[in-house]
GUKOL-670867 format. One record per residue (C-alpha): residue in three letters; x, y, z. Coordinates in Angstrom, 3 decimals. Example, Ala and Ser with C-alpha at 12.3 -4.5 7.8 and 13.67 -1.06 7.14 Angstrom:
<pts>
+-----+----------+----------+----------+
: res :        X :        Y :        Z :
+-----+----------+----------+----------+
: ALA :   12.300 :   -4.500 :    7.800 :
: SER :   13.670 :   -1.060 :    7.140 :
+-----+----------+----------+----------+
</pts>
This chain:
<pts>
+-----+----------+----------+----------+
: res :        X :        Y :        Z :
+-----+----------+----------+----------+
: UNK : -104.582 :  -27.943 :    0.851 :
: UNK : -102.172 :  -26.682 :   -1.759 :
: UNK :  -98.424 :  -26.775 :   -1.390 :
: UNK :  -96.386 :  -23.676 :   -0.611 :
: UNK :  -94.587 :  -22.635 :   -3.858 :
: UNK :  -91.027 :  -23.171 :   -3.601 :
: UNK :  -88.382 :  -19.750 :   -3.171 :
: UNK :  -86.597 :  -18.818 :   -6.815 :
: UNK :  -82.712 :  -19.384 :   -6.566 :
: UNK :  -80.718 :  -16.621 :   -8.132 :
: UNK :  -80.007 :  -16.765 :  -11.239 :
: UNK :  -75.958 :  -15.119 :  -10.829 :
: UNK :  -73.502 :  -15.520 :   -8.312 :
: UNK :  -73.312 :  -11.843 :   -7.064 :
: UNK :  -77.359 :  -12.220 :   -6.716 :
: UNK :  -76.942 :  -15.390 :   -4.025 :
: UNK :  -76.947 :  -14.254 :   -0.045 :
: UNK :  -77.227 :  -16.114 :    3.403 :
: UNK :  -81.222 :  -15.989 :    3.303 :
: UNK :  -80.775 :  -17.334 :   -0.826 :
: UNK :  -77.834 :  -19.395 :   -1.384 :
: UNK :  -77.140 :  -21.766 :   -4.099 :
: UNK :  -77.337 :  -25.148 :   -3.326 :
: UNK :  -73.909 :  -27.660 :   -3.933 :
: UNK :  -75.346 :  -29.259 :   -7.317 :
: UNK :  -76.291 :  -25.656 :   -8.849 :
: UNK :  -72.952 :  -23.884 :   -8.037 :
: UNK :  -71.437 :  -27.574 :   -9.527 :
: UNK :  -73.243 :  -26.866 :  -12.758 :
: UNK :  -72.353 :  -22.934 :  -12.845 :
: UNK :  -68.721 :  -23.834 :  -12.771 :
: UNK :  -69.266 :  -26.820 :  -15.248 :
: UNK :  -71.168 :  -24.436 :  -17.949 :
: UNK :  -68.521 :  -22.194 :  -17.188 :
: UNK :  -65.482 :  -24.481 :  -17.908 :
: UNK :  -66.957 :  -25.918 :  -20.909 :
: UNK :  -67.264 :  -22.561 :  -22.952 :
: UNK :  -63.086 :  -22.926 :  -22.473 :
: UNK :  -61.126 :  -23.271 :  -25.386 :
: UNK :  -58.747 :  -26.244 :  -26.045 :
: UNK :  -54.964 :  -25.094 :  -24.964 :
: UNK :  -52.009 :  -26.269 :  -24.793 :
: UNK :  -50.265 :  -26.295 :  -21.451 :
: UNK :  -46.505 :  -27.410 :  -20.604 :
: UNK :  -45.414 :  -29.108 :  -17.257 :
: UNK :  -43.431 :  -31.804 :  -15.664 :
: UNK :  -44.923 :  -35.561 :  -15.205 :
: UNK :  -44.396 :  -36.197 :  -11.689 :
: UNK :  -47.167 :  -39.224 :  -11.703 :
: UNK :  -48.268 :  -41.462 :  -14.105 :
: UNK :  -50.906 :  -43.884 :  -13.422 :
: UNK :  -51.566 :  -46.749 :  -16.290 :
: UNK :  -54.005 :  -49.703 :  -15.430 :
: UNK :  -53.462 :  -52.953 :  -17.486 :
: UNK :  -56.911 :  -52.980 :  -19.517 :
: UNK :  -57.707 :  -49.519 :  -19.095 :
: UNK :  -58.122 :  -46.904 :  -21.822 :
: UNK :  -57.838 :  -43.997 :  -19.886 :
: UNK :  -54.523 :  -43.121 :  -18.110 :
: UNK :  -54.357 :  -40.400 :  -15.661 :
: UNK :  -50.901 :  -38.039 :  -15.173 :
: UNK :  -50.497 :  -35.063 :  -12.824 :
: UNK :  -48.383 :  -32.208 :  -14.112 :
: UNK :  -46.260 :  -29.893 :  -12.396 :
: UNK :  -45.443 :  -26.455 :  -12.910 :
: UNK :  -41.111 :  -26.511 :  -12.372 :
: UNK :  -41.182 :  -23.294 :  -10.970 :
: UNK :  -43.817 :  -23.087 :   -8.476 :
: UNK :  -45.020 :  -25.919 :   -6.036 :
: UNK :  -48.440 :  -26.221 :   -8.316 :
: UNK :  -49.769 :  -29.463 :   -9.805 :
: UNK :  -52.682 :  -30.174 :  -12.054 :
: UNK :  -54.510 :  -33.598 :  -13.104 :
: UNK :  -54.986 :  -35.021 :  -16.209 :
: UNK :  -56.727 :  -37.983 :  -17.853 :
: UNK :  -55.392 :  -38.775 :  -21.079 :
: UNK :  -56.637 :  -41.794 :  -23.720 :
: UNK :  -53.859 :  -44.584 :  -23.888 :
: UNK :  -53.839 :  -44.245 :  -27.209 :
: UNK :  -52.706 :  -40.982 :  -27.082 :
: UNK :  -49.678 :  -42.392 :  -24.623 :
: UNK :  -49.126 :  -44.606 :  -27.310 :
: UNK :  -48.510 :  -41.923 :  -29.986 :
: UNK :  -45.433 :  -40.973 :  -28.435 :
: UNK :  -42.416 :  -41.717 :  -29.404 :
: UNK :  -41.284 :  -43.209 :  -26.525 :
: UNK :  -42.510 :  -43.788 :  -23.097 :
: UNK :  -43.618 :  -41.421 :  -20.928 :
: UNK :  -41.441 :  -41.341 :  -17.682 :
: UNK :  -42.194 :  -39.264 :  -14.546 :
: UNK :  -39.974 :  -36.436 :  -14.175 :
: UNK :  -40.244 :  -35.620 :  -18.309 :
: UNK :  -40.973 :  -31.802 :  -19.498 :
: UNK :  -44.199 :  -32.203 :  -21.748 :
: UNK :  -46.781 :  -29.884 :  -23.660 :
: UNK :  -50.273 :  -31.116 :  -23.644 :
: UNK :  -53.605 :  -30.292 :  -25.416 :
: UNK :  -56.084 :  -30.326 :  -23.203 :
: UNK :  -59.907 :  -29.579 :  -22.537 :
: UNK :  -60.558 :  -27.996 :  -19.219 :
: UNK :  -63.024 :  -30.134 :  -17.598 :
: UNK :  -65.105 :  -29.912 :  -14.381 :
: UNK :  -66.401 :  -33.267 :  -12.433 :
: UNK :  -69.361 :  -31.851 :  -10.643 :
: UNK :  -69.962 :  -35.158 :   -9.095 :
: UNK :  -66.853 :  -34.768 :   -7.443 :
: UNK :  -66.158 :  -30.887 :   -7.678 :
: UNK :  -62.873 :  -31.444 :   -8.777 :
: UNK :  -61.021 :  -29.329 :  -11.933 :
: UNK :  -59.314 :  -32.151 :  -14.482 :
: UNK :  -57.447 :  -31.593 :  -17.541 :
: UNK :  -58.798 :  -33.970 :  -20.662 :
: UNK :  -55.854 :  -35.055 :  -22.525 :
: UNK :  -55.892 :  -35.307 :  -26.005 :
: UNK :  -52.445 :  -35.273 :  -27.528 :
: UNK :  -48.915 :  -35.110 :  -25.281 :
: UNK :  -45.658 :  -34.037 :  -26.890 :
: UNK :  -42.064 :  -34.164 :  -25.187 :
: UNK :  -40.130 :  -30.486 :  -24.824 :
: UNK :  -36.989 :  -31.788 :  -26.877 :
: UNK :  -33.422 :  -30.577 :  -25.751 :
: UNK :  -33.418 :  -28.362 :  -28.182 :
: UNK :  -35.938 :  -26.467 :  -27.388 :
: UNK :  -35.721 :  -26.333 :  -23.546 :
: UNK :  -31.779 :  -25.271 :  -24.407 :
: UNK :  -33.556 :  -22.330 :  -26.595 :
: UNK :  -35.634 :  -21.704 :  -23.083 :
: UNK :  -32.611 :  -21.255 :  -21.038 :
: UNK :  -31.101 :  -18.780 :  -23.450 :
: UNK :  -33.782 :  -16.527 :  -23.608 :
: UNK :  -33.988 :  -16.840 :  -19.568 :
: UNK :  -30.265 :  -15.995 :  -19.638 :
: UNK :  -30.599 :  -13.018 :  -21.628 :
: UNK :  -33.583 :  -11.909 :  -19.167 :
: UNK :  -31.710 :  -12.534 :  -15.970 :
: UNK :  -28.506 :  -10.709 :  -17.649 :
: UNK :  -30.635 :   -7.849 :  -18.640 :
: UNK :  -31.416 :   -7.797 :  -14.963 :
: UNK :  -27.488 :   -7.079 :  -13.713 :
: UNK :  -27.784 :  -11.107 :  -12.015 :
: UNK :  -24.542 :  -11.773 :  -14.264 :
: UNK :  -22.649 :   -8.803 :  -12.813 :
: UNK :  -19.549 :   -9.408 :  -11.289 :
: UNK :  -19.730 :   -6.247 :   -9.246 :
: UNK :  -22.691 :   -8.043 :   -7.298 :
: UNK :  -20.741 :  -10.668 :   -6.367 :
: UNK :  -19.382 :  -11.348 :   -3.373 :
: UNK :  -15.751 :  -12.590 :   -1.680 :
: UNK :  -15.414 :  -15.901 :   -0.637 :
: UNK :  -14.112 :  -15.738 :    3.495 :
: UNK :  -10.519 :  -16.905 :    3.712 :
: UNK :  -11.316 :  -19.564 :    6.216 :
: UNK :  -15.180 :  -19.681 :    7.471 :
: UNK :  -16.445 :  -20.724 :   10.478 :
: UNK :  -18.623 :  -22.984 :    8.757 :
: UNK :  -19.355 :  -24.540 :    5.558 :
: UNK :  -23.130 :  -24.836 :    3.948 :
: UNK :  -23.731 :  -27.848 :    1.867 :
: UNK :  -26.682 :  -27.922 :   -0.070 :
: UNK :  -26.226 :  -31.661 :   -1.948 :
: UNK :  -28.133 :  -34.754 :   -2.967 :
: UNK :  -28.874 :  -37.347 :   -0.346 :
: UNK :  -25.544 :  -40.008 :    0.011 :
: UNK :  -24.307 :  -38.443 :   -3.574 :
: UNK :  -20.562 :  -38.881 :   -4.613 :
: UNK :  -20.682 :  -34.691 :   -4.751 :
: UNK :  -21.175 :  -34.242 :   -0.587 :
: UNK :  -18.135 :  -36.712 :   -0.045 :
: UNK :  -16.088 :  -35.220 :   -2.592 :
: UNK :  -16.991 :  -31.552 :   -1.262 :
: UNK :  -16.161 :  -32.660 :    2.668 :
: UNK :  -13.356 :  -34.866 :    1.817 :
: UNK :  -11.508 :  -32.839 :    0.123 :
: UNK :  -12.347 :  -30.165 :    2.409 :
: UNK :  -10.920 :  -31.887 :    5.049 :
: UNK :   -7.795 :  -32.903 :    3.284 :
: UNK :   -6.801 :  -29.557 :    2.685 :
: UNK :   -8.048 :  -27.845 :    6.254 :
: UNK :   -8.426 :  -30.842 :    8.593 :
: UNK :  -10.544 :  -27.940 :   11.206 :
: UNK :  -13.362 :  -27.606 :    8.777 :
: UNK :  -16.830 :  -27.576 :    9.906 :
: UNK :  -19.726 :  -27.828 :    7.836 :
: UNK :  -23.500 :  -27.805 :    7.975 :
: UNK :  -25.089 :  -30.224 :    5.024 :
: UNK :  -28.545 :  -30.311 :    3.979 :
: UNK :  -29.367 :  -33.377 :    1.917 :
: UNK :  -31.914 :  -33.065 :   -0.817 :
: UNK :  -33.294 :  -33.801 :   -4.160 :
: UNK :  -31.059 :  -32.099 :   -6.700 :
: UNK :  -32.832 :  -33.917 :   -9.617 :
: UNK :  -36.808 :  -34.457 :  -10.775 :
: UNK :  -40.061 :  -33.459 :   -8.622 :
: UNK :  -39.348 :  -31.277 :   -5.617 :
: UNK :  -35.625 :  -30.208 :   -6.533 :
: UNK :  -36.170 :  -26.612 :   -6.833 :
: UNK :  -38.101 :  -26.198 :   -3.770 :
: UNK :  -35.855 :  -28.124 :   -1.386 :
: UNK :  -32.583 :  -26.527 :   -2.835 :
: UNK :  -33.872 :  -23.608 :   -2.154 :
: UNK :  -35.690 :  -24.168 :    1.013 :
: UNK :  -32.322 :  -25.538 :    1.996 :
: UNK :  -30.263 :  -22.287 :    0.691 :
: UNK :  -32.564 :  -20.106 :    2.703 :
: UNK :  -32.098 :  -21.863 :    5.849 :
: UNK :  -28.080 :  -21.951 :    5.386 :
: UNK :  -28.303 :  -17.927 :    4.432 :
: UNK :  -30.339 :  -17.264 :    7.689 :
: UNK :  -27.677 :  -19.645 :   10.093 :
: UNK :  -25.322 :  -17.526 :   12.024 :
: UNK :  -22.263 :  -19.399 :   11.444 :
: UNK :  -21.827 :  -20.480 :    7.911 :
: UNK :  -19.829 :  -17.804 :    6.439 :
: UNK :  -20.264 :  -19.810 :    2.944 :
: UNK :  -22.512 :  -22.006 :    0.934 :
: UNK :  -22.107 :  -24.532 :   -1.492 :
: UNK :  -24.672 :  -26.035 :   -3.823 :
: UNK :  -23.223 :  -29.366 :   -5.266 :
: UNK :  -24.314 :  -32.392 :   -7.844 :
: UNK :  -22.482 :  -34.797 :   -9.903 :
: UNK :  -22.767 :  -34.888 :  -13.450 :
: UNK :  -25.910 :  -35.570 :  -15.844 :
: UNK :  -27.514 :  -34.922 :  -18.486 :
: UNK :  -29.558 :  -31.137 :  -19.517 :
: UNK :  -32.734 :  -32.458 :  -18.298 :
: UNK :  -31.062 :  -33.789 :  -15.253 :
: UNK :  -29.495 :  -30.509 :  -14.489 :
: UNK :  -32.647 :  -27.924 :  -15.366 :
: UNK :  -33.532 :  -27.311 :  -11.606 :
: UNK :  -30.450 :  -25.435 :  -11.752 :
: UNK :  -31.208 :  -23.556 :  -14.660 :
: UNK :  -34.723 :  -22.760 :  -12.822 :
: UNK :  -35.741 :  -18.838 :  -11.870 :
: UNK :  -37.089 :  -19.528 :   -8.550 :
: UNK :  -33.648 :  -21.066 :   -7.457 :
: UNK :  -31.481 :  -18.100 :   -9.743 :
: UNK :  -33.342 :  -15.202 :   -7.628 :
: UNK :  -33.115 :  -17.209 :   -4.448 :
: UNK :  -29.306 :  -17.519 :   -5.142 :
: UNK :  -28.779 :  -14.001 :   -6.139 :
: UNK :  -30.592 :  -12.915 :   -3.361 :
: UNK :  -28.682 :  -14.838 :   -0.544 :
: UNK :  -26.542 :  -12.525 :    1.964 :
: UNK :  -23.701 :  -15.394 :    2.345 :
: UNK :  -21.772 :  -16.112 :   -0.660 :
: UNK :  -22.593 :  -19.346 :   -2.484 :
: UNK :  -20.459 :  -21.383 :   -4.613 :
: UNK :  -21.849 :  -23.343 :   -7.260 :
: UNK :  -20.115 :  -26.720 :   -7.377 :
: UNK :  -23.002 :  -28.544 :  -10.655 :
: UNK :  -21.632 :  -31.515 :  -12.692 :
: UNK :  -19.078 :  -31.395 :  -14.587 :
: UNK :  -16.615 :  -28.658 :  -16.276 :
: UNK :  -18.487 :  -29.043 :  -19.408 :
: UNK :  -21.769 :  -28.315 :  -17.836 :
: UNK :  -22.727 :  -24.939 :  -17.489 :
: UNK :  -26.266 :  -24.360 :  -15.749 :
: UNK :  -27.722 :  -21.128 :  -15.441 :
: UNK :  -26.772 :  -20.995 :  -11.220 :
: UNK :  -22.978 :  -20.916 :  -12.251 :
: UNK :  -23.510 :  -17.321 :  -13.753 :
: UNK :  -25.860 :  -16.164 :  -10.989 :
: UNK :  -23.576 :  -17.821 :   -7.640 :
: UNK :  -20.719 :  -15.721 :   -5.961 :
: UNK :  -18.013 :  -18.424 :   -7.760 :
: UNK :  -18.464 :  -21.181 :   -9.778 :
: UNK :  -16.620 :  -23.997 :   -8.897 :
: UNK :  -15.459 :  -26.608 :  -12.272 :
: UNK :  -15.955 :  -29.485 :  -10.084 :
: UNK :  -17.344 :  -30.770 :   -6.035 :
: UNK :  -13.980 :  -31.268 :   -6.326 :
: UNK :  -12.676 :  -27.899 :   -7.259 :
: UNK :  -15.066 :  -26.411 :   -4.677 :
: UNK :  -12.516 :  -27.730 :   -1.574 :
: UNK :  -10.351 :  -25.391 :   -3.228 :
: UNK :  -12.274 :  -22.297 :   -3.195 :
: UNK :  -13.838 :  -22.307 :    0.577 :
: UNK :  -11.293 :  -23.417 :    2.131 :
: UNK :   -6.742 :  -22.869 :    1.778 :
: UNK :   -4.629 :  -25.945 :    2.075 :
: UNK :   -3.240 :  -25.786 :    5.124 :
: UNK :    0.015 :  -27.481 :    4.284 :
: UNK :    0.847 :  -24.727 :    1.506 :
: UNK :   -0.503 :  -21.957 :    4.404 :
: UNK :    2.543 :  -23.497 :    6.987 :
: UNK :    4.903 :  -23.875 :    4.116 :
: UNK :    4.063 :  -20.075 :    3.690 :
: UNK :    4.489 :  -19.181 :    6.849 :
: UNK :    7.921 :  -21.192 :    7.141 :
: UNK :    8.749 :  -19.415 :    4.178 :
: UNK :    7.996 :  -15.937 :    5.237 :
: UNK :    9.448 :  -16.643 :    8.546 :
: UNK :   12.968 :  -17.641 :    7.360 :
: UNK :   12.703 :  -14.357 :    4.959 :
: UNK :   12.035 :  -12.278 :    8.319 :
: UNK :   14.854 :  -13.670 :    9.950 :
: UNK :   16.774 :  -13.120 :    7.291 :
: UNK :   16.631 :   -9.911 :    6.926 :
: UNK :   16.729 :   -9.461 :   10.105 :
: UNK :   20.223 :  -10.742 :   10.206 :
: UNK :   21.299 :   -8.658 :    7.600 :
: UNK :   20.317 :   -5.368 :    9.153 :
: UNK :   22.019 :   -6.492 :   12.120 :
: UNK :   25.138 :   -7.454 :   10.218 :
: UNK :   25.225 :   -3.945 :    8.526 :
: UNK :   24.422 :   -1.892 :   11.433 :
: UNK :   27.169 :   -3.364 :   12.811 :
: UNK :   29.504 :   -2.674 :   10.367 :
: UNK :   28.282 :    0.575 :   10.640 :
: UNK :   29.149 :    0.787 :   13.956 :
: UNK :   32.454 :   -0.526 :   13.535 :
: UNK :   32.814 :    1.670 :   10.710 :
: UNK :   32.360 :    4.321 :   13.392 :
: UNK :   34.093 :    3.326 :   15.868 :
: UNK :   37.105 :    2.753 :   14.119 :
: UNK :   37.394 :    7.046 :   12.898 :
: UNK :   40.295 :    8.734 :   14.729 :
: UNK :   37.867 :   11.252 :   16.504 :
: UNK :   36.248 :    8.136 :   18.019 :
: UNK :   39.523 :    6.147 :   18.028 :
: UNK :   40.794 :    8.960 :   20.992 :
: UNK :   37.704 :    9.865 :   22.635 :
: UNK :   39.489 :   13.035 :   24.044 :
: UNK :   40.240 :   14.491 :   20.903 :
: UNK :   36.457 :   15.809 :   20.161 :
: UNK :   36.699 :   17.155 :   23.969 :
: UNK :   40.147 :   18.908 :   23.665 :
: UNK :   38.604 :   20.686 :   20.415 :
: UNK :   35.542 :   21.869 :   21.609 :
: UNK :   37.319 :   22.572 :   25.001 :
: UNK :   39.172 :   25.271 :   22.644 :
: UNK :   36.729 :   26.275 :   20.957 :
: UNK :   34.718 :   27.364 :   24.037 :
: UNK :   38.033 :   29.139 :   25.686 :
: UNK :   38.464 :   31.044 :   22.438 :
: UNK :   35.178 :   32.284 :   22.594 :
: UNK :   35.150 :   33.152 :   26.033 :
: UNK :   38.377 :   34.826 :   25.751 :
: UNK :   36.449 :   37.086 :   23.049 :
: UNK :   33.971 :   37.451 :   25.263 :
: UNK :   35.920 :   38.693 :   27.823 :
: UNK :   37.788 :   41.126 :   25.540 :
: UNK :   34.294 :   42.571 :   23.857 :
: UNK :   33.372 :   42.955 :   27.599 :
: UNK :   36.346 :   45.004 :   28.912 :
: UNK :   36.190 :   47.441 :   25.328 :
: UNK :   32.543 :   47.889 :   26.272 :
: UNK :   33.286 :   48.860 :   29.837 :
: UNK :   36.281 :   50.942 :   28.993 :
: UNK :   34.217 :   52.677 :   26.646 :
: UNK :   30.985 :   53.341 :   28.788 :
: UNK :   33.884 :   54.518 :   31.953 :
: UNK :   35.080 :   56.970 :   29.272 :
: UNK :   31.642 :   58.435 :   28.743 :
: UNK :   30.441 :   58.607 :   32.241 :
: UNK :   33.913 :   60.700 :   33.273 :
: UNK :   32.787 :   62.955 :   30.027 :
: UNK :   29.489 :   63.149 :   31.580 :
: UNK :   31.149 :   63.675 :   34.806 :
: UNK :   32.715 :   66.792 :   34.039 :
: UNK :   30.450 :   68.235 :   31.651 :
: UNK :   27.541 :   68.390 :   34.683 :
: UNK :   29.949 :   69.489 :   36.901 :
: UNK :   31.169 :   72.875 :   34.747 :
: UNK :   27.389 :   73.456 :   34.278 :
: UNK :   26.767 :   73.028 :   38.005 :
: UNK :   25.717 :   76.084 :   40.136 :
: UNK :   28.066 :   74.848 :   42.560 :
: UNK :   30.814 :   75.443 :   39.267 :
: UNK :   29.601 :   79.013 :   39.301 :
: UNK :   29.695 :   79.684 :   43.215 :
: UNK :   33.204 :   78.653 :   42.886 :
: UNK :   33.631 :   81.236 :   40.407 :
: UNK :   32.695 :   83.761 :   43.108 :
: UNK :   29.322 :   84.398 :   42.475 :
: UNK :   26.621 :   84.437 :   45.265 :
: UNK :   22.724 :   83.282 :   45.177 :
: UNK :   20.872 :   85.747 :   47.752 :
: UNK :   17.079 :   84.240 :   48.562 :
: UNK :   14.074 :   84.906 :   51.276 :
: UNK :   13.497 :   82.817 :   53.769 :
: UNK :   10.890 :   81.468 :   52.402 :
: UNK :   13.873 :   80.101 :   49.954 :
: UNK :   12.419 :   82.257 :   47.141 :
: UNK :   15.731 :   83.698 :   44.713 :
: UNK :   16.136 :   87.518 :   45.169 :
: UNK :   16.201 :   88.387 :   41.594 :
: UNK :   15.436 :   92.197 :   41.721 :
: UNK :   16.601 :   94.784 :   44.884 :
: UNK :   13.277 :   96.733 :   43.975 :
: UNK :   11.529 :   93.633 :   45.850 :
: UNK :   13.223 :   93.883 :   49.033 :
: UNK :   12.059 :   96.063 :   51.861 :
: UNK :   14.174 :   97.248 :   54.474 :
: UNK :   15.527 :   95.642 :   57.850 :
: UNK :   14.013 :   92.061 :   55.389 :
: UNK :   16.478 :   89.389 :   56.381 :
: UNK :   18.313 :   87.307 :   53.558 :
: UNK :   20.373 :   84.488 :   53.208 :
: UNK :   23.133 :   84.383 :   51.061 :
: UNK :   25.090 :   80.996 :   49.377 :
: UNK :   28.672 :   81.167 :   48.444 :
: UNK :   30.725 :   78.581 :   47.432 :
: UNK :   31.480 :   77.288 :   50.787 :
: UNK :   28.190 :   78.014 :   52.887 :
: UNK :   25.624 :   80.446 :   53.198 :
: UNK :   25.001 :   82.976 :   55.990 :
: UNK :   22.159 :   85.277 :   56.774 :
: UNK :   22.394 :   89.129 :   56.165 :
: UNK :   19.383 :   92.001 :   56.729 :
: UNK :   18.502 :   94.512 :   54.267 :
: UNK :   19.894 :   98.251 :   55.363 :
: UNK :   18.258 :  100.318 :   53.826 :
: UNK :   16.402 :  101.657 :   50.727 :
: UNK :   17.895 :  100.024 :   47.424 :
: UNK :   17.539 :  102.338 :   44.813 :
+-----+----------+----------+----------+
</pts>
């Protein structure tokens, strides 16, 4: 009976499926054909583990990428440790050549070591300008983004190292100068492996806290390696991107990292930083005193010269005899009423004299002025004036109107 011929695996990736998948030791070998065509590079990182066995010729070191939370491995030859000038200590900025290797046995990615060079000060001081000329390209430097400290928060944000000289200097000094402040401190690395990331995990939780009207980001002094978290992007961007002002408070007033050009103010000092969150509350009563005294004052001297003023007033002879102003304007007002009274009477006389003009002008042209004259108005009954005898008819009665009366009288005869 012959055996059953086995199924062809795929020969690429793309060609594998659920009914032909590679097994674990083929897709080990793809990736380990694959990683061997790479070239040798150089890569740069921070040691944050170094592991040396007495006897051993190969050391292994896992590098760290300062910016990110990203770590590789590496075995290197001792002798290759030995080349260096010095030892190598965790926490150091290096550049390594290295061979990208895969383990298939254990499906792990490792870096092969071959030479490992320190990033001098120089150099890494040549790094931060060119990052500082980036971020100020980028407005981060502007003081127009910057924000005002409060006067007096509610609460303080301290972002220091874990029982460092900088948190008791920031809160005792605090203290001193505004006994009421209240502050919310978040201890954690501020130097080697994990720095960046827990400064600024610690700034972000501070920004988000309703009460902290403030944050400050403190460390002692040290020297440029010690104080390169500070200089980092990742921490810069977090910084400029905070909604509550931060203060940075880093070393000494010599040192000048990166996060004092990118925070709200830069503080010379821990020290110094008291000063700028919070005011001394002696010099605030001493102001108050101050301004208090110059209220009252001044408030004594307008009362003093209103009431000179006053006496000023008083003392005038038309105050002096409070009658006199009466007795004037008592004569005043009779004097005007007494030409009142006279316009009054010339107007009356004057319209009198008019109306007895009127008077007898209506009454000479009256009728009643020419009945007196003798004359006679003869009319019909019906009251209409007789006007023509050629309208009256005989035996027609009239009624005549004399001066005194009237009476009624009866047409004759014919009136030619």
């Amino acid at each position: 009976m012959s055996t059953p011929a086995r199924p062809t695996l795929p020969e690429r990736a793309a060609d594998t499926s659920a009914e032909h998948p590679w097994p674990v030791r083929l897709l080990s070998m793809k990736i380990g054909e694959y990683v061997e065509k790479m070239s040798v590079l150089w890569v740069e990182g921070q040691v944050v583990q170094l592991t040396r066995r007495p006897g051993a010729r190969t050391a292994f070191l896992t590098l760290r990428d300062p910016d990110v939370d990203m770590s590789l491995s590496c075995s290197v030859h001792v002798n290759a440790l030995d080349a260096m000038p010095g030892p190598l200590a965790e926490g150091a900025r290096v550049v390594v050549q290295a061979k990208p290797s895969f383990w298939t046995q254990r499906g792990s990615l490792v870096m092969d070591a071959r030479q490992i060079r320190p990033v001098g000060v120089g150099e890494l001081l040549a790094r931060l300008e060119y990052l500082k000329r980036h971020l100020a390209q980028e407005g981060l430097f502007d003081r127009d983004r910057k924000q005002p400290l409060p006067f007096l928060p509610r609460r303080i944000g301290l972002v220091c190292g874990r029982a460092s000289a900088a948190e008791k200097d920031v809160v005792e000094n605090t203290l001193r100068r505004w006994p009421a402040a209240r502050f919310e401190i978040r201890q954690v690395a501020v130097q080697g492996n994990g720095a960046v990331a827990e400064v600024t995990a610690a700034l972000q939780e501070l920004d988000a806290h309703p009460e902290v009207d403030v944050v400050v980001i403190a460390r002692g002094g040290g020297g440029v390696e010690d104080l390169l978290p500070f200089s980092n992007e990742t921490m810069l961007r977090a910084v400029a991107a905070a909604r509550t002002p931060v203060v940075s408070a880093i070393g000494h007033d010599v040192d000048t990292p990166l996060l004092d050009l990118v925070a709200d103010h830069r503080a010379s000092t821990p020290t110094d930083a008291a000063k700028a969150i919070v005011p001394d509350a002696e010099a605030e009563r001493r102001g108050v005193d101050t301004a208090r005294e110059r209220g009252r004052r001044a408030l004594a001297g307008r009362v003093h010269h209103e009431r000179r003023r006053l006496t000023e007033l008083t003392s005038r002879p038309v105050l002096a005899d409070k009658g006199a102003f009466l007795r004037v304007q008592r004569e005043v007002v009779s004097a005007l009423r007494g030409r009142a009274h006279q316009r009054v009477e010339a107007v009356v006389h004057r319209q009198r004299d008019q109306v007895a003009h009127l008077r007898a002008q209506a009454r000479t042209l009256s009728p009643q002025s020419t009945l007196d004259r003798g004359y006679a108005v003869v009319s019909r009954v019906s009251g209409e004036v007789v006007t023509d005898p050629a309208d009256l008819s005989p035996a027609e009665p009239l009624r005549v109107r004399v001066s005194r009366g009237d009476f009624g009288v009866t047409v004759a005869g014919a009136v030619g």
